[in-house]
DRENPA-3360 file (N, C-alpha, C; in nm, 2 decimals, always signed):
BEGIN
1 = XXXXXXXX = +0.09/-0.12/+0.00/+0.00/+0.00/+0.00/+0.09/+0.12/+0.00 ~ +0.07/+0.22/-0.09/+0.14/+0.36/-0.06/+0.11/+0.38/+0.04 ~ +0.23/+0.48/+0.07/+0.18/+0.58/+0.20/+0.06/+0.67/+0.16 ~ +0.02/+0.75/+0.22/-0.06/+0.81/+0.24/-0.02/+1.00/+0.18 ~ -0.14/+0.98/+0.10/-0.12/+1.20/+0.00/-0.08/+1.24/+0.11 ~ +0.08/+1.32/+0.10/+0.10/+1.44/+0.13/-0.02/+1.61/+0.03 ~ -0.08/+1.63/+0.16/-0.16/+1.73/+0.04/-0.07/+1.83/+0.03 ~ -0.15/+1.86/-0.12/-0.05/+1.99/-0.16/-0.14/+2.10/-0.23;
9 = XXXXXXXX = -0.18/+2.18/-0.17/-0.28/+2.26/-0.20/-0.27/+2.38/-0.35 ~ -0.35/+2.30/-0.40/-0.38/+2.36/-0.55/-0.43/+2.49/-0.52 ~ -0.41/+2.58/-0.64/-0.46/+2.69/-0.65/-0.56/+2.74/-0.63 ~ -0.63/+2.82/-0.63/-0.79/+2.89/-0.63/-0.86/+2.87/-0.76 ~ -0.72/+2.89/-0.88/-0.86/+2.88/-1.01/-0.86/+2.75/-1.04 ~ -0.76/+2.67/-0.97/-0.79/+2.51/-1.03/-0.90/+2.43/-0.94 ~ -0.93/+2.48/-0.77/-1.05/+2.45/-0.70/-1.16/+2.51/-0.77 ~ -1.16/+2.61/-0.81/-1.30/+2.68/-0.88/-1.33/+2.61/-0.95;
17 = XXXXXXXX = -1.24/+2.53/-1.05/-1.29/+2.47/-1.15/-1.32/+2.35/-1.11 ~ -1.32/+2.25/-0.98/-1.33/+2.15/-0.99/-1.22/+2.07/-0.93 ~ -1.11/+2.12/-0.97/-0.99/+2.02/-0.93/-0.96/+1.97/-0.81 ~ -0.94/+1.85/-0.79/-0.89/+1.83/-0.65/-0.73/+1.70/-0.69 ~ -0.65/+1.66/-0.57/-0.60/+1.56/-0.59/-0.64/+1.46/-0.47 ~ -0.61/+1.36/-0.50/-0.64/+1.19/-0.42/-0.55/+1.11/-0.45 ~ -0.50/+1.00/-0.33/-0.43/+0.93/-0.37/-0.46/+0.80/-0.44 ~ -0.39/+0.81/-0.55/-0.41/+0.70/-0.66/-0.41/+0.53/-0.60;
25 = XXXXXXXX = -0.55/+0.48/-0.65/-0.54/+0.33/-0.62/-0.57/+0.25/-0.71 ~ -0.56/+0.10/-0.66/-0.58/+0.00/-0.79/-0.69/+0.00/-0.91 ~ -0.77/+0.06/-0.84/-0.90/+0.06/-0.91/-0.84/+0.20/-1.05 ~ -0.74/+0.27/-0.99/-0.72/+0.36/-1.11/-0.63/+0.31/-1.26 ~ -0.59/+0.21/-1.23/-0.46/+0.15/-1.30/-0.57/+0.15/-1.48 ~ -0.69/+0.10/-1.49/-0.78/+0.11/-1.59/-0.74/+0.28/-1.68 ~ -0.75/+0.36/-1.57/-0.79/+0.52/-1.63/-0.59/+0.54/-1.66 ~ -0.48/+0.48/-1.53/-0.38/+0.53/-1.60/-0.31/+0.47/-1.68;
33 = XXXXXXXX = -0.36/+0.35/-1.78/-0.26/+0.28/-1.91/-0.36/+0.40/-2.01 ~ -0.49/+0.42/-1.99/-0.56/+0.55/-2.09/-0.46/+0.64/-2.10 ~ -0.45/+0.73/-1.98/-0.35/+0.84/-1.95/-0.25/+0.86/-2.03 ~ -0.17/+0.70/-2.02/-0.07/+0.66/-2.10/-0.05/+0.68/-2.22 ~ -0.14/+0.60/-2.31/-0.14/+0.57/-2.43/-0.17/+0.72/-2.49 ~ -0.28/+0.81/-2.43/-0.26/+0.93/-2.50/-0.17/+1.03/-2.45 ~ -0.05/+1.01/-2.35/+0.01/+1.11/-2.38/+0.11/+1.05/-2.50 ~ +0.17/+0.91/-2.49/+0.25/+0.87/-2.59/+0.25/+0.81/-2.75;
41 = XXXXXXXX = +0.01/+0.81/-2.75/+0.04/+0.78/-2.92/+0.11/+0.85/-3.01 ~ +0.10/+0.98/-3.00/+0.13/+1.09/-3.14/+0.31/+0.99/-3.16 ~ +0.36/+0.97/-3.04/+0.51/+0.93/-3.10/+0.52/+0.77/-3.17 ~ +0.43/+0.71/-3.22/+0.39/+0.60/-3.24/+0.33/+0.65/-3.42 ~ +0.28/+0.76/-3.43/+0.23/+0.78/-3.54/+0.35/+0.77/-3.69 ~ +0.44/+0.72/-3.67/+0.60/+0.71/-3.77/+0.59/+0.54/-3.78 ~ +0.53/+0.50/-3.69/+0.55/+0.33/-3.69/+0.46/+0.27/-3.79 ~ +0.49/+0.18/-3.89/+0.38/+0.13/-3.98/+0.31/+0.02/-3.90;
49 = XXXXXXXX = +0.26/+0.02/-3.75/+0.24/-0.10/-3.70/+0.07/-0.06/-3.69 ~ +0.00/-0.11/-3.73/-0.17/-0.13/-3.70/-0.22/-0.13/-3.52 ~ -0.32/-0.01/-3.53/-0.32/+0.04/-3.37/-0.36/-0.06/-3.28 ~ -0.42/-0.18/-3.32/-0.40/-0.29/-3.20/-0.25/-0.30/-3.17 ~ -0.18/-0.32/-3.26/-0.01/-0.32/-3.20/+0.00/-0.22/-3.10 ~ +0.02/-0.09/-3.20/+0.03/+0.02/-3.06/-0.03/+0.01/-2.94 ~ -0.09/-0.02/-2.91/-0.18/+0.01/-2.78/-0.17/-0.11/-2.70 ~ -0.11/-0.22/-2.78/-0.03/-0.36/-2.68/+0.09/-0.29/-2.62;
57 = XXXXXXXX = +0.19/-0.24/-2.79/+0.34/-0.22/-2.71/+0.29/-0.12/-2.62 ~ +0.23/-0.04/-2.65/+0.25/+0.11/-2.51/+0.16/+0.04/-2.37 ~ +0.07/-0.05/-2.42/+0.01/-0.09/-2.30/+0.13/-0.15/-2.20 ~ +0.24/-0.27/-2.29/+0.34/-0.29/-2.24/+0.44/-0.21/-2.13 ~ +0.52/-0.07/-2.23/+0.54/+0.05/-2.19/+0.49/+0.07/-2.05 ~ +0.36/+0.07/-2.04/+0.28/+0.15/-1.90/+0.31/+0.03/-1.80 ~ +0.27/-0.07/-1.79/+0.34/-0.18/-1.71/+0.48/-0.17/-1.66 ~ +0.58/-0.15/-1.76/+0.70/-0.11/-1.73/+0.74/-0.01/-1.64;
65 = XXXXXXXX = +0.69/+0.09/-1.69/+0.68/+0.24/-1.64/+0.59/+0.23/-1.47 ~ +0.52/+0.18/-1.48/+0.45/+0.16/-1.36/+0.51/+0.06/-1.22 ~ +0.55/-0.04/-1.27/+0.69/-0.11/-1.20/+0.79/-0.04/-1.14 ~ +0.86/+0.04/-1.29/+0.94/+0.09/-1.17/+0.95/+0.24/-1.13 ~ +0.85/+0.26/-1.15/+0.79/+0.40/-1.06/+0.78/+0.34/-0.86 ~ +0.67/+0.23/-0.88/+0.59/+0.18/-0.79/+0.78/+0.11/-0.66 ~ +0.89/+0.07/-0.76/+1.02/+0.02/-0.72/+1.08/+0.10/-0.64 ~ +1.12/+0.19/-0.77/+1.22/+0.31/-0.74/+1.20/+0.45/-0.66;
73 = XXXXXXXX = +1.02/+0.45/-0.66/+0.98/+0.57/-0.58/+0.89/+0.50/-0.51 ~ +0.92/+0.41/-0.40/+0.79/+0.36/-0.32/+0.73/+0.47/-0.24 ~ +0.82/+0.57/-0.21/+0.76/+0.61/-0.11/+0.73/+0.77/-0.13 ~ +0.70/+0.77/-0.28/+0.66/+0.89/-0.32/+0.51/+0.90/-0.34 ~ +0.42/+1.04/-0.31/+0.30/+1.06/-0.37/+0.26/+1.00/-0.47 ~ +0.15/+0.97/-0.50/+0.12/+0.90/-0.63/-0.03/+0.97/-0.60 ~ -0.06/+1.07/-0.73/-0.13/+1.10/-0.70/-0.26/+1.14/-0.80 ~ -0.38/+1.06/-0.82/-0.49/+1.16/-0.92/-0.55/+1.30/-0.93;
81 = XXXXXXXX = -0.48/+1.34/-1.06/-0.59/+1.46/-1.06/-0.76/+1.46/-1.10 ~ -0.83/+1.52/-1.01/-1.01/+1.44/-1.02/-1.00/+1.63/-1.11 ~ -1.12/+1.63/-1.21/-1.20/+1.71/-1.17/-1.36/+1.69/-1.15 ~ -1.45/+1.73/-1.08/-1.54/+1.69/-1.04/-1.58/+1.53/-1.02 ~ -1.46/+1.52/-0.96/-1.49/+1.34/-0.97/-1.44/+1.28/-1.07 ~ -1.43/+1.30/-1.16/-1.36/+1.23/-1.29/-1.22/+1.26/-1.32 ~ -1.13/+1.15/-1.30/-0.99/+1.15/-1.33/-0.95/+1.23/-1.44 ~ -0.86/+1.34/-1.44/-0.82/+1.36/-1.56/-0.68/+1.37/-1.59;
89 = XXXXXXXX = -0.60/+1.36/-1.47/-0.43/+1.31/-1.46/-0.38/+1.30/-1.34 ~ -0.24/+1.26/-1.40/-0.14/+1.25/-1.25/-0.05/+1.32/-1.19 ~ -0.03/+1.30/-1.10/+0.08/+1.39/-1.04/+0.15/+1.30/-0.96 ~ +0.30/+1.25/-0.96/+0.35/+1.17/-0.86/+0.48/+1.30/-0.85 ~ +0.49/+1.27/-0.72/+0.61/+1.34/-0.63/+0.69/+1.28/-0.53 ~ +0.76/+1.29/-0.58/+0.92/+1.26/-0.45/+0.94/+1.38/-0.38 ~ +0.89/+1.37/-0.26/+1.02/+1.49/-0.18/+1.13/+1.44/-0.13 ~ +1.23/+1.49/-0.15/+1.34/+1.45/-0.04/+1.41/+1.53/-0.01;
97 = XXXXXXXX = +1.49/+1.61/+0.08/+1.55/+1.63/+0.18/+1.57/+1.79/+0.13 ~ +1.62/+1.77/-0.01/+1.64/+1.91/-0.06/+1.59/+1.94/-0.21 ~ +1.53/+1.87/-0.28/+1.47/+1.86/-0.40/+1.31/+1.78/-0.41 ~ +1.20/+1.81/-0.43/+1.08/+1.75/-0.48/+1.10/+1.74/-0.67 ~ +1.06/+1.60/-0.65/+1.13/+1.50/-0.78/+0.98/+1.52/-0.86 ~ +0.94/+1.56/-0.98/+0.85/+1.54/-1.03/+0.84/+1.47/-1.08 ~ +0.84/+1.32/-1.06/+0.81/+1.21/-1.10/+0.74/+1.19/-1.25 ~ +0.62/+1.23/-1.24/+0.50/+1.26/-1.29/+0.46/+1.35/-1.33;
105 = XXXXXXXX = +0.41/+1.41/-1.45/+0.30/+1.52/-1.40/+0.21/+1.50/-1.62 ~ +0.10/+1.45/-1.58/+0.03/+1.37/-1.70/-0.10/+1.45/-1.68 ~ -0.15/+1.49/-1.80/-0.30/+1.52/-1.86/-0.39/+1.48/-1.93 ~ -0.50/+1.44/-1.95/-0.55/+1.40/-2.06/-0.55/+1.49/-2.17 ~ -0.58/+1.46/-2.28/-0.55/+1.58/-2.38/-0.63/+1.72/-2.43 ~ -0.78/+1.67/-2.33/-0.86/+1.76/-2.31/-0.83/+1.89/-2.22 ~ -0.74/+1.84/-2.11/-0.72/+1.95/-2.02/-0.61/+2.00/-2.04 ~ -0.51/+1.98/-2.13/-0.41/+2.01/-2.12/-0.40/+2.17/-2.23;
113 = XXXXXXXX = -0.35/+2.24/-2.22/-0.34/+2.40/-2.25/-0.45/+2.49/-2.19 ~ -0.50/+2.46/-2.06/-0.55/+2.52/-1.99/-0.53/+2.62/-1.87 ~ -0.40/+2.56/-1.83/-0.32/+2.61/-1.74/-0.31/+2.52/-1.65 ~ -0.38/+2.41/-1.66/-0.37/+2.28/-1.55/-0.28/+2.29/-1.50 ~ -0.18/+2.24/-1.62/-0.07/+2.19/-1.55/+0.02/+2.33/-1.48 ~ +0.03/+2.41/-1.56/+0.06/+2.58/-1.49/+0.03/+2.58/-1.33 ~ -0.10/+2.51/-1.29/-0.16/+2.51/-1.13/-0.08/+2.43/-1.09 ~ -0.05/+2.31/-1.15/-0.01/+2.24/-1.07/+0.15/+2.31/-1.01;
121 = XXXXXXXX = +0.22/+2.28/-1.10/+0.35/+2.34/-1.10/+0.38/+2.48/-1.01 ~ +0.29/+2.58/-1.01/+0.32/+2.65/-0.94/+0.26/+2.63/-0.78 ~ +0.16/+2.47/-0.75/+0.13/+2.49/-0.62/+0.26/+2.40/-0.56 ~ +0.34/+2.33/-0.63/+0.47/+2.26/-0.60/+0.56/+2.38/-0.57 ~ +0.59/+2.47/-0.65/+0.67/+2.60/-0.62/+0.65/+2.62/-0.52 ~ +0.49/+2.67/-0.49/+0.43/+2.72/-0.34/+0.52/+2.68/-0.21 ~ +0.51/+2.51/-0.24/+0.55/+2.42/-0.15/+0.67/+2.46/-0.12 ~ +0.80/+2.44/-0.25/+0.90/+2.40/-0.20/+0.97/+2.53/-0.20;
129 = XXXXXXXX = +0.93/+2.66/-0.25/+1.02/+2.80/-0.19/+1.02/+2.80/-0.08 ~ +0.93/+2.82/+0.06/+0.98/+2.81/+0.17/+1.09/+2.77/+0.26 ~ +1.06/+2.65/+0.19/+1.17/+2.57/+0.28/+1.30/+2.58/+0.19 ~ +1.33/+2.60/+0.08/+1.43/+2.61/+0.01/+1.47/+2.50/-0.05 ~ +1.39/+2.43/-0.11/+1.42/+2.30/-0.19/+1.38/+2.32/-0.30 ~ +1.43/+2.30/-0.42/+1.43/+2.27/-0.57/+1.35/+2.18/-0.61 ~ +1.29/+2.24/-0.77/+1.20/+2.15/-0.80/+1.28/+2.08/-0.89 ~ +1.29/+1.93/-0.92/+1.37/+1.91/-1.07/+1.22/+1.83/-1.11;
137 = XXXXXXXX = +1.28/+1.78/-1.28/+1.21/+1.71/-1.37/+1.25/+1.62/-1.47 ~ +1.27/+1.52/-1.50/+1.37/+1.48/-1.63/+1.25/+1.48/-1.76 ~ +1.33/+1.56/-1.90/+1.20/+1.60/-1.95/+1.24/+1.53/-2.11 ~ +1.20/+1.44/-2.17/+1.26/+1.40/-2.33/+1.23/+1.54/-2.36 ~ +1.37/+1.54/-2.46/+1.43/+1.69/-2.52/+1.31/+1.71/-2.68 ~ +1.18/+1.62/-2.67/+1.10/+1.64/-2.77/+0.97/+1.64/-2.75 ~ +0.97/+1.69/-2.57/+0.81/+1.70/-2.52/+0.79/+1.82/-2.47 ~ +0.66/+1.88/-2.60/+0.60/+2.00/-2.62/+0.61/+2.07/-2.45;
145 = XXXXXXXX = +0.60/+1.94/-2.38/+0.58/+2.08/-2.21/+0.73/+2.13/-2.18 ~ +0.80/+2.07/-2.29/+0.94/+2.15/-2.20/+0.94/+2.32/-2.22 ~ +0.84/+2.31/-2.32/+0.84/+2.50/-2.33/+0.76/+2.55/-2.22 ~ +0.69/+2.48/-2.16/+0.63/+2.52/-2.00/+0.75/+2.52/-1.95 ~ +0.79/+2.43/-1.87/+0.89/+2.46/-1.81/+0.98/+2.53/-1.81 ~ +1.02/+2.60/-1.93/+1.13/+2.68/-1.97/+1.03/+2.83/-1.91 ~ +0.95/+2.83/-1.97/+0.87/+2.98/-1.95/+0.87/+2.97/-1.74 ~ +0.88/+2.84/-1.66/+0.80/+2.89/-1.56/+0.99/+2.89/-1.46;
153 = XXXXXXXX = +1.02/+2.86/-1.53/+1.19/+2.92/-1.46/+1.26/+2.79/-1.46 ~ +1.20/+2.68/-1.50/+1.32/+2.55/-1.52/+1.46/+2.58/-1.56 ~ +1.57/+2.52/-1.58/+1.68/+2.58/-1.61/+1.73/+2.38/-1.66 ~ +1.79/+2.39/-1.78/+1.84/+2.23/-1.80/+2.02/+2.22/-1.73 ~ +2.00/+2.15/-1.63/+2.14/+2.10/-1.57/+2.21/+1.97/-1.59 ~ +2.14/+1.88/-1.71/+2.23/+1.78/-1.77/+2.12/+1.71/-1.84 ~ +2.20/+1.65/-1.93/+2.10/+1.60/-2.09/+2.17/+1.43/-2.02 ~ +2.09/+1.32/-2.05/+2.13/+1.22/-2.11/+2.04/+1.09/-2.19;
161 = XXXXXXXX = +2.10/+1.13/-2.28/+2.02/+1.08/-2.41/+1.92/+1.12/-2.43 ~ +1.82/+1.10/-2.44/+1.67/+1.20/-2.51/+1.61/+1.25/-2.36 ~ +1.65/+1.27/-2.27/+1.62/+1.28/-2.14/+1.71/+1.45/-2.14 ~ +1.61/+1.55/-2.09/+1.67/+1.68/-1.99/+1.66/+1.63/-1.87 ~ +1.77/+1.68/-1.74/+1.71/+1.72/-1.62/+1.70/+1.85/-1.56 ~ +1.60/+1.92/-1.56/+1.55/+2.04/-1.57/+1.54/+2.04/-1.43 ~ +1.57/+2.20/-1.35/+1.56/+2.23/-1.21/+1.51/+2.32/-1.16 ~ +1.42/+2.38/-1.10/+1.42/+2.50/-1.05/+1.43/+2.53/-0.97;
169 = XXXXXXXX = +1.42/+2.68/-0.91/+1.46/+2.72/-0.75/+1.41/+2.84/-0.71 ~ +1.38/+2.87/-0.64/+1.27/+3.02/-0.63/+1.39/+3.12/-0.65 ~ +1.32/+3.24/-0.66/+1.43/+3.33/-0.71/+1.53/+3.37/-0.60 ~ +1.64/+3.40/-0.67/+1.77/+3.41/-0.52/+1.85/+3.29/-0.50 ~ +1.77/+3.18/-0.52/+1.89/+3.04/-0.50/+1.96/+3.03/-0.61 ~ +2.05/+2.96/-0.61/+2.16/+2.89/-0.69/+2.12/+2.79/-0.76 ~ +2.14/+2.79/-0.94/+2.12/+2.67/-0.96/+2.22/+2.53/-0.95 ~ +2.17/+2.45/-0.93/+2.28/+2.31/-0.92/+2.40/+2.36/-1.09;
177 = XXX = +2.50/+2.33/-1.08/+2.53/+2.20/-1.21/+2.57/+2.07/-1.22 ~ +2.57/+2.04/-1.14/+2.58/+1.90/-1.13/+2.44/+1.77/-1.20 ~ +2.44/+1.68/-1.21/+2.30/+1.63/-1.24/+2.35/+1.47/-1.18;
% end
């Protein structure tokens, strides 16, 4: 069983609208191989493979990806975004000691250029400027949100292979170089 949501209190325009987060359970695994497959068909659209294929191999993918999330981050948030009750993404988070790990952060494709994700990101800022802990992200150097990121103060402090790791820091701190 995960631990238990650390809450992390969303914005005012993402409550107005509905939004809440909950911690993710089995019963969700259904809505997140969906999640899945549409953030990663468009990169599948080059493959001459017939969409029952696709949606095996990425169903595959999400199995993989979900292993070792559930491995490597046991003891991070894992968390749904509801709006009015209806799932519409995720959020998983690592905090640790001096950086909150954005594990995660998934839309469906309806909500995404809304500023969702904008809420989200800046209620994790909220969080972690106080205490003085950095946000990082590892981001493929060919996904459209990395221009969020860039616009909301991310900074890239090491590439490897199709992977950024992107950092941020409230204003005044120092960025890492190291990665």
């Amino acid at each position: 069983m995960p631990p238990p949501l650390s809450p992390l209190a969303l914005p005012v325009n993402l409550t107005a609208q509905g939004y809440s987060l909950r911690q993710e359970t089995e019963q969700d695994r259904p809505f997140l191989e969906r999640l899945y497959l549409s953030v990663r068909w468009d990169e599948l659209a080059p493959a001459p493979w017939p969409d029952e294929q696709k949606r095996a191999f990425l169903s595959w993918q999400f199995a993989l990806q979900h292993k070792h999330y559930t491995e490597h981050y046991y003891d991070a948030d894992f968390a749904i975004l509801d709006q009015a009750g209806a799932p519409t993404g995720r959020l998983y988070l690592f905090r640790g000691a001096t950086d909150t790990r954005i594990v995660d952060i998934s839309l469906l494709p309806e909500h995404r250029g809304r500023g969702v994700g904008t809420g989200l990101l800046t209620a994790i800022f909220a969080e972690a400027a106080p205490i003085q802990r950095s946000v990082s992200i590892h981001v493929e150097l060919f996904n459209p949100a990395r221009r969020l990121y860039d616009r909301l103060g991310f900074q890239e402090i090491s590439r490897d292979g199709v992977y950024a790791l992107m950092e941020w820091r409230s204003p005044g701190d120092e960025f890492s170089t190291s990665g």
